[in-house]
C-alpha positions in Angstrom: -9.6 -15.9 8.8 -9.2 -13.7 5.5 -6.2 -12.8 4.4 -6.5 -9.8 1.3 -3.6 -10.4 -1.2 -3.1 -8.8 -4.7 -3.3 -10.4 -8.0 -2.4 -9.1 -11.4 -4.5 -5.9 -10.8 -7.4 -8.2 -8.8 -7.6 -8.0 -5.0 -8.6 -11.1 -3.8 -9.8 -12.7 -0.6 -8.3 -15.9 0.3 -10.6 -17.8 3.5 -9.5 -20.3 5.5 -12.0 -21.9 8.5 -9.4 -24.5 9.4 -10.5 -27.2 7.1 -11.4 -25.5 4.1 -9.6 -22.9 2.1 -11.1 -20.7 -1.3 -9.9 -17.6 -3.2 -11.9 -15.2 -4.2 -12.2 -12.0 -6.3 -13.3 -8.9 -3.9 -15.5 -6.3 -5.5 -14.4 -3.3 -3.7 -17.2 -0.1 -3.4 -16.7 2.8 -4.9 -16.2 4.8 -1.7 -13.9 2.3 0.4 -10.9 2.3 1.5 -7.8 2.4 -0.6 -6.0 -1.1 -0.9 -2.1 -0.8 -0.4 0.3 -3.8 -0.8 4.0 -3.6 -0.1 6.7 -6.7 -1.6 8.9 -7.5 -0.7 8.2 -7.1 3.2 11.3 -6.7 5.0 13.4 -5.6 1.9 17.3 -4.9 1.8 17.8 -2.4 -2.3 14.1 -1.5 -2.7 10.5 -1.9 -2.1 7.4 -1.5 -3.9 4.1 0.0 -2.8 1.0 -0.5 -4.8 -2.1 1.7 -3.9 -5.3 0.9 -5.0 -7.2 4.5 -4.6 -11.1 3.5 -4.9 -12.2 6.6 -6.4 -10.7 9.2 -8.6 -11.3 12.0 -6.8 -9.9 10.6 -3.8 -7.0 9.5 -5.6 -6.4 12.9 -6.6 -5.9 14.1 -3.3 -3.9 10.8 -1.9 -1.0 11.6 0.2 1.8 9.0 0.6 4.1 9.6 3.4 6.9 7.6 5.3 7.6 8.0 8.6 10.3 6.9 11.2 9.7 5.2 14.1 10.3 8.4 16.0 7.5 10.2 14.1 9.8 12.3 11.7 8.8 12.6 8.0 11.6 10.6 5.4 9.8 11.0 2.4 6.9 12.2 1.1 5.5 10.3 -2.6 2.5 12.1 -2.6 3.5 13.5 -5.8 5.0 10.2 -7.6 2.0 8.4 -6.4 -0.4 10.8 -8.5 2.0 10.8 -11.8 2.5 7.2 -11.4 -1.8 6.5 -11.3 -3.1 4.6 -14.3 -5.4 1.9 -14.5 -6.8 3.0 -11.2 -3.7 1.9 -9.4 0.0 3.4 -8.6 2.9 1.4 -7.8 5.5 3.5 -6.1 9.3 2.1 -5.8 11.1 2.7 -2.3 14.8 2.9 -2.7 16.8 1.9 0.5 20.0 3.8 -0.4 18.6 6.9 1.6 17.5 5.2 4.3 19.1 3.7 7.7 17.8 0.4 8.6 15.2 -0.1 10.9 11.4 0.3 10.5 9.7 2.5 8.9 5.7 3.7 8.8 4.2 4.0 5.4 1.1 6.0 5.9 -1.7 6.6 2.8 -4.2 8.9 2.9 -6.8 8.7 0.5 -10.4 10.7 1.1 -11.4 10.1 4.7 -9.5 6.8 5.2 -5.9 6.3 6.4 -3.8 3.0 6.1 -0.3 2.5 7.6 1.6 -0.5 6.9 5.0 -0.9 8.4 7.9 -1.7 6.5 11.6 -2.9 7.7 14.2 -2.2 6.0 17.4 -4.6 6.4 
């Protein structure tokens, strides 16, 4: 089992085999997948969201959008995401005083790949 998990501005892969457990720094390829990481995870005044784009130009065209569970668009950080990039990462801040709680699809694009992570607001 391997279980991804950010630290400081590291990923880092943590393995577990059922007896024995290590940490590890990952070294991601240029042309990957973006890394995204959402804490808290169910959250109740805000959120945040920190994207790891793995290239610069696909970090230019990245496109953050949150979805209902019914498909509809609620936001769309595209634009804060790409202001907020330094460091080869964004951290994006999800306020819940717009939104009803529930669930919610967080969905980044970034080149050809496509990550959703689900979020629940309480």
């Amino acid at each position: 089992n391997v279980f991804y998990y950010f630290r400081g501005r590291d990923i880092w892969a943590y393995r577990y085999n059922g007896t024995v457990s290590s940490s590890e720094k990952v070294h991601m390829a240029e042309n990957s997948a973006p890394m995204v990481a959402v804490t808290p995870n169910p959250f109740r005044k805000s959120t945040n969201v920190l994207i790891y784009p793995r290239s610069s130009s696909a970090s230019s065209q990245m496109k953050v959008l949150l979805y209902d569970l019914k498909g509809r668009l609620v936001a769309n950080l595209s634009q804060e995401a790409r202001e907020n990039l330094a460091n080869g990462a964004t951290q994006i801040t999800i306020k819940a005083d717009r939104l009803s709680t529930g669930c919610y699809l967080l969905r980044v694009k970034s080149g050809n790949f496509t990550e959703t992570r689900i979020l629940s607001f309480q």
